[in-house]
Wavefront OBJ file of the C-alpha trace (Angstrom):
o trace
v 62.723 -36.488 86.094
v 60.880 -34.510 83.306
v 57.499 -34.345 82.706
v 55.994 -35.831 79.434
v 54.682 -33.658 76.799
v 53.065 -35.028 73.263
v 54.362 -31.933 71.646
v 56.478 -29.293 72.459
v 56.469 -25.881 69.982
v 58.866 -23.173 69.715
v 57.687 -20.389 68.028
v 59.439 -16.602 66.972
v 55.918 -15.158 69.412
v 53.550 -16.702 71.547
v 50.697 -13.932 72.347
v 48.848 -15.945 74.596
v 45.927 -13.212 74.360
v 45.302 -13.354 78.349
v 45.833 -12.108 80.181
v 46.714 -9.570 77.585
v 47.974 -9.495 74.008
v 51.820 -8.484 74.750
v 53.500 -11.043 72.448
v 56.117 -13.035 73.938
v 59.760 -13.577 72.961
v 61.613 -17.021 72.660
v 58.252 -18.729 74.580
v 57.646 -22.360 74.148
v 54.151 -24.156 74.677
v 53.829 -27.281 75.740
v 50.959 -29.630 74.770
v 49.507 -32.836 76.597
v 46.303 -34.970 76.009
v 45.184 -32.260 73.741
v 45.221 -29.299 76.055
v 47.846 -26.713 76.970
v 49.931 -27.671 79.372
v 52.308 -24.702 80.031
v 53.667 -21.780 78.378
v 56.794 -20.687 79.513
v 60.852 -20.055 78.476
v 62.435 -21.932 75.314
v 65.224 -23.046 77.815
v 62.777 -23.638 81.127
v 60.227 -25.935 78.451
v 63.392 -27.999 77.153
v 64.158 -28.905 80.915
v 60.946 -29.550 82.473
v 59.208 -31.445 79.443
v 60.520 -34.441 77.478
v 58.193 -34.187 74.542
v 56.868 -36.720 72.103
v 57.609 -34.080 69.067
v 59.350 -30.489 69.130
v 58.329 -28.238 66.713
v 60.299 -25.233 65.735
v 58.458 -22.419 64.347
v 61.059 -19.734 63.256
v 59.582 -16.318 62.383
v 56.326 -17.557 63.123
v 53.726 -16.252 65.492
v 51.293 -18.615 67.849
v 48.214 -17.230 68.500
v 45.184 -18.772 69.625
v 42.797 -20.546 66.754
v 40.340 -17.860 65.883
v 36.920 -17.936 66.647
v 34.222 -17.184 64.216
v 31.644 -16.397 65.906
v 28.127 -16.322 63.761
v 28.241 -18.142 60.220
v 26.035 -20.057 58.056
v 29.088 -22.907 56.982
v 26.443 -24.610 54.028
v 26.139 -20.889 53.013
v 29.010 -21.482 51.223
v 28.391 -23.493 48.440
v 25.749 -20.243 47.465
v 28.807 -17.869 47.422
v 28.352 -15.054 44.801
v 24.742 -15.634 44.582
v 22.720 -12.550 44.385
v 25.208 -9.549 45.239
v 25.200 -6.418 45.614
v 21.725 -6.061 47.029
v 20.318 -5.008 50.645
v 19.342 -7.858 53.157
v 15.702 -7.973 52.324
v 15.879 -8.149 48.718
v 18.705 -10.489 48.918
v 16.852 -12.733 50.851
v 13.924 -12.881 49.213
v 14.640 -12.683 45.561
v 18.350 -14.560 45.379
v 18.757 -16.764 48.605
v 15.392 -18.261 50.188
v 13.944 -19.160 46.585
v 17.204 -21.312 45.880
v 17.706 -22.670 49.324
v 14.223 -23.598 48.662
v 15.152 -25.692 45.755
v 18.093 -27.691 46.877
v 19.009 -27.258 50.458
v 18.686 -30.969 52.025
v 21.176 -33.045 54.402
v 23.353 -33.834 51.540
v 23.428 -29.828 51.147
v 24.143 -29.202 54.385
v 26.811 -32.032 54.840
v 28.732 -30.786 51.806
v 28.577 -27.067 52.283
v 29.598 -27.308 55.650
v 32.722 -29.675 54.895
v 33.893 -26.911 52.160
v 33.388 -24.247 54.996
v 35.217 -26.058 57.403
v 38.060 -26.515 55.128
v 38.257 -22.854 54.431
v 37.997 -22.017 58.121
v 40.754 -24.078 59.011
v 42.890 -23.007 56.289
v 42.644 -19.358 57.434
v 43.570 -19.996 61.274
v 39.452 -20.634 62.020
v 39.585 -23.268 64.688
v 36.038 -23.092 66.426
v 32.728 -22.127 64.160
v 29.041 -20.677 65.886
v 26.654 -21.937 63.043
v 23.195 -21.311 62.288
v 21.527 -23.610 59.443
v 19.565 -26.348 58.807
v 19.724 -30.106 59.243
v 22.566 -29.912 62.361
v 23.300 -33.499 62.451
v 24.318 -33.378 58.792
v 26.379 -30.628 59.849
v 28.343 -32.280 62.360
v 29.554 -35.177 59.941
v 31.281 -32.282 58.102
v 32.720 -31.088 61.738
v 33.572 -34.408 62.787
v 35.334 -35.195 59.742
v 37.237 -32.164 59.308
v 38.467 -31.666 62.743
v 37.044 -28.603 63.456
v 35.314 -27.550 66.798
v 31.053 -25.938 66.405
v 28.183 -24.892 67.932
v 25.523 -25.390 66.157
v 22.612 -23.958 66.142
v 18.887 -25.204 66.588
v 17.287 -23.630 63.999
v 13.730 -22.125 64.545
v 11.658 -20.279 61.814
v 8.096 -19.902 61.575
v 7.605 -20.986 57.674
v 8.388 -24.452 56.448
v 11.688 -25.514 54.788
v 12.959 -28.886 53.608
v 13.838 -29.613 57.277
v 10.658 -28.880 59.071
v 6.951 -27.313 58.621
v 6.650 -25.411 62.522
v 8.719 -24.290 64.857
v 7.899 -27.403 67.230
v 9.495 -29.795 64.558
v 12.506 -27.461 64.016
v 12.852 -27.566 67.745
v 12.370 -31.147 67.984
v 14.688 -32.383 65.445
v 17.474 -30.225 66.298
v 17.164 -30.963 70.318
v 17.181 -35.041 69.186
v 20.400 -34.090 67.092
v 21.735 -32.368 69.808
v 20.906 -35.815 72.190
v 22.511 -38.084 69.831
v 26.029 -36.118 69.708
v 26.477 -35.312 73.398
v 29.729 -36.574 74.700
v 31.281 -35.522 71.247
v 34.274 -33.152 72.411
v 34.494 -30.640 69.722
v 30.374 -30.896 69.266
v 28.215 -27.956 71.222
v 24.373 -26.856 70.337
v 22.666 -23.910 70.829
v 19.119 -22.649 70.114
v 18.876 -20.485 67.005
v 15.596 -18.336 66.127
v 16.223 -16.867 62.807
v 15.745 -13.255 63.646
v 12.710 -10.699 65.352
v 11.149 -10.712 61.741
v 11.100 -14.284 61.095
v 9.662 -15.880 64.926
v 6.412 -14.930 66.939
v 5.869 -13.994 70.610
v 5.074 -17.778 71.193
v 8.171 -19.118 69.737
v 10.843 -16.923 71.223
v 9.252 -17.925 74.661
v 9.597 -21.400 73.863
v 12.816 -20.889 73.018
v 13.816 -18.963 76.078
v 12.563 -21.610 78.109
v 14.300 -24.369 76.370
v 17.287 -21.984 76.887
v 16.651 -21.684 81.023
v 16.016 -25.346 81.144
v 18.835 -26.544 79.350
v 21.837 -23.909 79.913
v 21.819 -22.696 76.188
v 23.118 -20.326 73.898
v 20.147 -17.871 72.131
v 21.957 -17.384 68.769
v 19.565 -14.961 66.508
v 19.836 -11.457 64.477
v 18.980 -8.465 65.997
v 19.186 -5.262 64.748
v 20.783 -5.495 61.639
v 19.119 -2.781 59.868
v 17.053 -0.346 59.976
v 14.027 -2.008 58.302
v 14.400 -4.703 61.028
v 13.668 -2.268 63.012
v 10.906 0.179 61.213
v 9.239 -3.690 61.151
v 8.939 -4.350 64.917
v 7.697 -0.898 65.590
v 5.191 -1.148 63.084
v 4.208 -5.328 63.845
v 4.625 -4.609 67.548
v 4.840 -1.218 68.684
v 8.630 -1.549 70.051
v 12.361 -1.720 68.823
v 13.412 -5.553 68.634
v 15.823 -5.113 71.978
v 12.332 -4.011 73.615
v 10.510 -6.415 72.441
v 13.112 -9.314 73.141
v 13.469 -7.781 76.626
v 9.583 -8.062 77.292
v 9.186 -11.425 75.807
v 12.377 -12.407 79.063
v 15.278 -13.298 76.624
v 17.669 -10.654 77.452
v 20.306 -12.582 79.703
v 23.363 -14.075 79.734
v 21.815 -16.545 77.155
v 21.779 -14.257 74.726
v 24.365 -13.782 71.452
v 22.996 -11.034 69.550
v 24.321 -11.249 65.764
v 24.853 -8.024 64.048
v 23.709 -5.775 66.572
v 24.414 -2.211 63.987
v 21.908 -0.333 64.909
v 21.716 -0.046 68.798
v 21.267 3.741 70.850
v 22.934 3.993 73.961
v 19.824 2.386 76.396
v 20.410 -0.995 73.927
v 23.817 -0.870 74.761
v 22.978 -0.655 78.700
v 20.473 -2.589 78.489
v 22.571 -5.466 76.619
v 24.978 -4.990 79.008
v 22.828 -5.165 82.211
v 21.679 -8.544 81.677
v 24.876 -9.949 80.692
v 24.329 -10.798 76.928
v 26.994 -11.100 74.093
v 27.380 -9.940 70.584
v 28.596 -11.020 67.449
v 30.421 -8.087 64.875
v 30.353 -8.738 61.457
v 31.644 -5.827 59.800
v 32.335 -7.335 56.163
v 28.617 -8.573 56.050
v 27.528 -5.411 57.710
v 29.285 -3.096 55.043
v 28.634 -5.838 51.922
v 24.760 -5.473 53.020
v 24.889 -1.476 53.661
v 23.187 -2.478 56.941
v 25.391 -0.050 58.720
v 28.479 0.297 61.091
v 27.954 -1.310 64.496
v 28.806 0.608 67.834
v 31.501 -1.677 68.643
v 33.149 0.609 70.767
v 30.483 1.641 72.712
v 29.382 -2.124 73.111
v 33.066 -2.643 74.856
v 33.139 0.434 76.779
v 29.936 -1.145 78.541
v 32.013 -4.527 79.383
v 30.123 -6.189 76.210
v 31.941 -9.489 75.287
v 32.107 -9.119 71.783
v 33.196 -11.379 69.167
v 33.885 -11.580 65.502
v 31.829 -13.569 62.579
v 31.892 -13.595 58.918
v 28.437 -14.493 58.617
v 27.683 -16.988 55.691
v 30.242 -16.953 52.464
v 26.858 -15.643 50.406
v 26.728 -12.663 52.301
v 30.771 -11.685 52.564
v 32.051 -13.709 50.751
v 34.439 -15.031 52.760
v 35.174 -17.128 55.612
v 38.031 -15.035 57.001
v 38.571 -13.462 60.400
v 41.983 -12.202 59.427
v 40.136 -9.915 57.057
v 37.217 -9.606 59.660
v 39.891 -8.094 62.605
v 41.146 -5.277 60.087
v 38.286 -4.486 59.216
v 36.606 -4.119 62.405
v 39.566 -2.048 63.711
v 39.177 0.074 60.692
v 35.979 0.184 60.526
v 35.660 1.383 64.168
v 38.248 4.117 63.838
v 36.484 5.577 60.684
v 32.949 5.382 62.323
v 33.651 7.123 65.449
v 36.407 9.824 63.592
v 38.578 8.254 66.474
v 42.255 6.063 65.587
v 42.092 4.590 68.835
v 38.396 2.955 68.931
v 39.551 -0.541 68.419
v 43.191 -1.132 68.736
v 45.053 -4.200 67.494
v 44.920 -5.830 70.620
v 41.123 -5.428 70.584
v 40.845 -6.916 67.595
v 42.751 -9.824 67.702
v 40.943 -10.390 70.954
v 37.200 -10.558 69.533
v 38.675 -13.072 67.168
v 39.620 -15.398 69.846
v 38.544 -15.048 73.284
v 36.265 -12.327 72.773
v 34.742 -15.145 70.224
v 34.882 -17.578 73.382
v 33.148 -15.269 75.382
v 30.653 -14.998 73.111
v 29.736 -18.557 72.456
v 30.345 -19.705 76.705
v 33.238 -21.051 76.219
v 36.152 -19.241 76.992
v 36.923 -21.889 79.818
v 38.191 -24.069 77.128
v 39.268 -21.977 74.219
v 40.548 -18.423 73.123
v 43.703 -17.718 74.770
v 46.560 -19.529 75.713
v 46.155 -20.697 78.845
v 47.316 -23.968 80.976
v 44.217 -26.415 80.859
v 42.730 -25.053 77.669
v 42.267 -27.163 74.490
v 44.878 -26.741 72.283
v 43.497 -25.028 69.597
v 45.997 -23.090 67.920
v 47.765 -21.082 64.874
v 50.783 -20.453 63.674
v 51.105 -17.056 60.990
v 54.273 -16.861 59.444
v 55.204 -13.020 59.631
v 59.167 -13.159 58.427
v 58.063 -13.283 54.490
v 58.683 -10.715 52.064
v 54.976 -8.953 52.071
v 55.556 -8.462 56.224
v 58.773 -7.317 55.993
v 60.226 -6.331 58.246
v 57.900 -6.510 61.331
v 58.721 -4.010 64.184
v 55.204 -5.388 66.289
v 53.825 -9.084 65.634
v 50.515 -7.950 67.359
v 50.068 -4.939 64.685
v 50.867 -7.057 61.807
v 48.584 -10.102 62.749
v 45.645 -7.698 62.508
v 46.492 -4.723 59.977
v 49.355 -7.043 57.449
v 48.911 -10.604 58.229
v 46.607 -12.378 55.739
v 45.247 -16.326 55.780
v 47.193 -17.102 53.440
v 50.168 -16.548 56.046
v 48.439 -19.242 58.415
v 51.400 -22.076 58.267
v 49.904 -24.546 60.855
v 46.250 -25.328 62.577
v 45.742 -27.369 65.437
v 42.440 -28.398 67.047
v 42.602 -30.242 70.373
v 46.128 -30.605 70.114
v 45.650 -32.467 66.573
v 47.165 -31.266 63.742
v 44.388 -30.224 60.858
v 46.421 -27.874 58.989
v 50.189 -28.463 57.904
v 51.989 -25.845 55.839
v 48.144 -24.288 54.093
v 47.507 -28.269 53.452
v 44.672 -29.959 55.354
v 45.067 -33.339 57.026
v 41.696 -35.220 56.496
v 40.222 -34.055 54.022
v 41.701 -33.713 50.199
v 41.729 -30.822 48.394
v 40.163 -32.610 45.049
v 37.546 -33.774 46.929
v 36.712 -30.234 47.983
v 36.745 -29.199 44.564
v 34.954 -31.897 43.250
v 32.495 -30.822 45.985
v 31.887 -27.332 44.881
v 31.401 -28.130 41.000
v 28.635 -30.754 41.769
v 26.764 -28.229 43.262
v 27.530 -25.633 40.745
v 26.500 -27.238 37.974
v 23.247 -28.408 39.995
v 22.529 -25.133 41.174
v 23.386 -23.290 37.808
v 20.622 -25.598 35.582
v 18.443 -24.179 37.580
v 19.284 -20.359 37.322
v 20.921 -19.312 39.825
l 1 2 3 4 5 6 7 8 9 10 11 12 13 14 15 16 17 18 19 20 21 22 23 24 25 26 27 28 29 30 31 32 33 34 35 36 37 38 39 40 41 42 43 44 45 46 47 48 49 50 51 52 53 54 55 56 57 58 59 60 61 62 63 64 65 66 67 68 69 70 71 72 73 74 75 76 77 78 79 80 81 82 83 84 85 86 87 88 89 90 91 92 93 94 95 96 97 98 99 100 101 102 103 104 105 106 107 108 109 110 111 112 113 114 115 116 117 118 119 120 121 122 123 124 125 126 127 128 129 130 131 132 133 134 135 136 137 138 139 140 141 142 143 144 145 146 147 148 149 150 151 152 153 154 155 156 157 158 159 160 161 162 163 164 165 166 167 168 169 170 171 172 173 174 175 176 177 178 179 180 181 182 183 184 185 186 187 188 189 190 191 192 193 194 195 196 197 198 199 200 201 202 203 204 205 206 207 208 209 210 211 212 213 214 215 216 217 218 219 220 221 222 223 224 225 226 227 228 229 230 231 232 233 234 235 236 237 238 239 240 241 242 243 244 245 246 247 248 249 250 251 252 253 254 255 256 257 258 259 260 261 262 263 264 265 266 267 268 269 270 271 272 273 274 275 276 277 278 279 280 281 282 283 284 285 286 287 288 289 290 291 292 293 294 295 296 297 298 299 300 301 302 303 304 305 306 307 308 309 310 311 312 313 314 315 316 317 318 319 320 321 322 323 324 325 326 327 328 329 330 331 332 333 334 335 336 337 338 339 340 341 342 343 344 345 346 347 348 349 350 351 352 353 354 355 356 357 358 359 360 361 362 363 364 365 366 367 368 369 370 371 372 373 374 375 376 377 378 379 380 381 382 383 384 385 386 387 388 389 390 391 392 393 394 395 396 397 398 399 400 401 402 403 404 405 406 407 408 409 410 411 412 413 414 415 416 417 418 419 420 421 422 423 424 425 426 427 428 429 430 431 432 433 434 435 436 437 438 439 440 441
């Protein structure tokens, strides 16, 4: 007697991504209640499973749903504001003074649905986020399909959302209360950056992180200001500094991370913390190139983020894994620094890693959540393909993502969303234009 599936896929490739990224031929996968249930032979998957739905996918590769692994999804109804300056200036003379001005829940709710919808388009399954108002956030994700973390946000100046750190702490630890249980729903604490929190606060939040098993999302060491700053403010290099205040651990995702020396790297490394590579945001900014290589030499897990759609200006790890390749090669005068393989990998389980939770996402593995893509690679701007791996990373675009799943639901059929409209989107974004524009922006 067969075994039930709910859907049954038959892709050109599978490349499951572990144990490695070797794609494989004529490969079927096998969904049930939402997680993977075996991947295995066309021919073995059509005897063993009767499924619900088959779904052939001819000249079409299955890969994991990418993981984006430090954003700001709201960020996105500012894209194009203030570009082509550094960080600093950016921040302080285009971003913070409208954020000031209009972000609010509504903000946050709206922004974060148009991110989502661009994420999912362009193979994005699961989002790290670090923004405002969280619960507004998660209608977006819930709406949309998507999977998050979210992050706590803690700053020490007031915004629309809180005056102190304690309220930023508190509101975002009751949002996090009132969405537990919610399957595609995770939190994590988010201080700003070394720049923006005290002593006192990033020991709060380190607690908060011991006590409750959380994620320490927060810049470090994107440029070299950052860093002239905490030598002059507190006599040590922000890794220092973080590692005397306790929060290097396994706790910690460290966004950015450009300018680390070799001791940085160890010491990331020796107390198990993650990264976060952003190299369109990085290069955009002219913060610098990270030493990704290095950072996976010393067993770093690191994964990829576009940062916020002001600061790249998109929300697209396609264009995030060539680039980081590339960008690695050309930094360390080296064409094998970050292969294909390595690059596809920090946009999915190295992403997993990253975030704590490659147990359920990331690769294609029996009892993982079916989160999933499909990239058509058999049209005329990939032909031919000799290697489905090497085009996915160095050819492949989003717009050759055919089909997103989430949880074994489908979110994304043929570049077309299923629950949210695209005129709604659109509508969306001009609303805010037009409010943002009358005042300047």
């Amino acid at each position: 007697m067969k075994e039930a599936a709910d859907l049954l896929l038959l892709p050109r490739w599978v490349i499951t991504v572990e144990p490695d990224c070797r794609p494989l031929s004529r490969h079927a996968v096998a969904i049930r209640d939402g997680r993977i249930a075996a991947v295995l032979p066309v021919d073995q998957a059509q005897a063993r499973f009767d499924a619900g739905e088959i779904l052939d996918l001819p000249g079409q590769a299955l890969i994991p749903g990418l993981v984006n692994a430090h954003t700001h999804a709201a960020m996105s109804l500012l894209r194009g504001i203030g570009d082509d300056l550094p960080l600093m200036e950016w921040l302080n003379t285009a971003i913070w003074p409208v954020e000031g001005k209009h972000v609010s829940a509504e903000f946050v709710r709206d922004g974060t649905l148009l991110a989502a919808a661009e994420m999912l388009q362009g193979g994005i399954t699961t989002f790290n986020d670090m923004y405002f108002f969280p619960e507004a956030a998660a209608e977006a994700v819930d709406r949309s399909g998507i999977r998050a973390v979210l992050g706590i946000v803690v700053i020490e100046f007031p915004s629309a959302y809180a005056n102190a750190p304690d309220g930023y702490l508190a509101r975002g630890l009751a949002a996090r209360d009132a969405l537990k249980g919610h399957d595609r729903i995770r939190f994590a604490l988010a201080p700003h950056a070394p720049y923006t929190v005290s002593d006192a606060t990033f020991q709060r939040v380190q607690h908060l992180a011991d006590e409750l098993d959380l994620t320490i999302h927060v810049h470090l060491h994107e440029t070299a200001h950052e860093i002239e700053g905490s030598i002059a403010d507190h006599g040590v290099r922000p890794v220092a500094r973080l590692a005397r205040l306790g929060l290097l651990s396994p706790n910690l995702l460290a966004v950015h991370s450009v300018h680390m020396d070799a001791s940085e790297i160890a010491e990331l490394s020796r107390h198990g913390a993650r990264v976060a590579h952003c190299p369109s945001s990085n290069m955009k900014l002219a913060s610098g190139i990270a030493p990704v290589p290095a950072m996976l030499a010393a067993g770093i897990p690191v994964g990829l983020g576009t940062d916020g759609a002001a600061s790249n200006n998109r929300l697209d790890l396609f264009e995030e894994m060539r680039q980081a390749a590339l960008l690695a090669k050309v930094g360390a005068m080296d064409a094998t620094a970050v292969s294909a393989a390595e690059a596809l990998t920090m946009a999915t389980l190295g992403g997993a890693r990253a975030l704590g939770l490659d147990n359920e996402i990331g690769s294609i593995v029996p009892g993982k959540w079916a989160d999933l893509c499909a990239v058509a690679l058999d049209t005329l701007d990939l032909s031919p393909c000799f290697d489905p791996l090497s085009h996915l990373v160095y050819v492949a675009g989003r717009e050759n993502v055919r089909h997103v799943w989430v949880g074994g639901q489908l979110v994304a059929r043929d570049r077309h969303l299923t629950r949210v409209a695209s005129r709604e989107l659109l509508a969306i974004s001009a609303l805010w234009q037009n409010r943002i524009a009358q005042d300047g922006a």
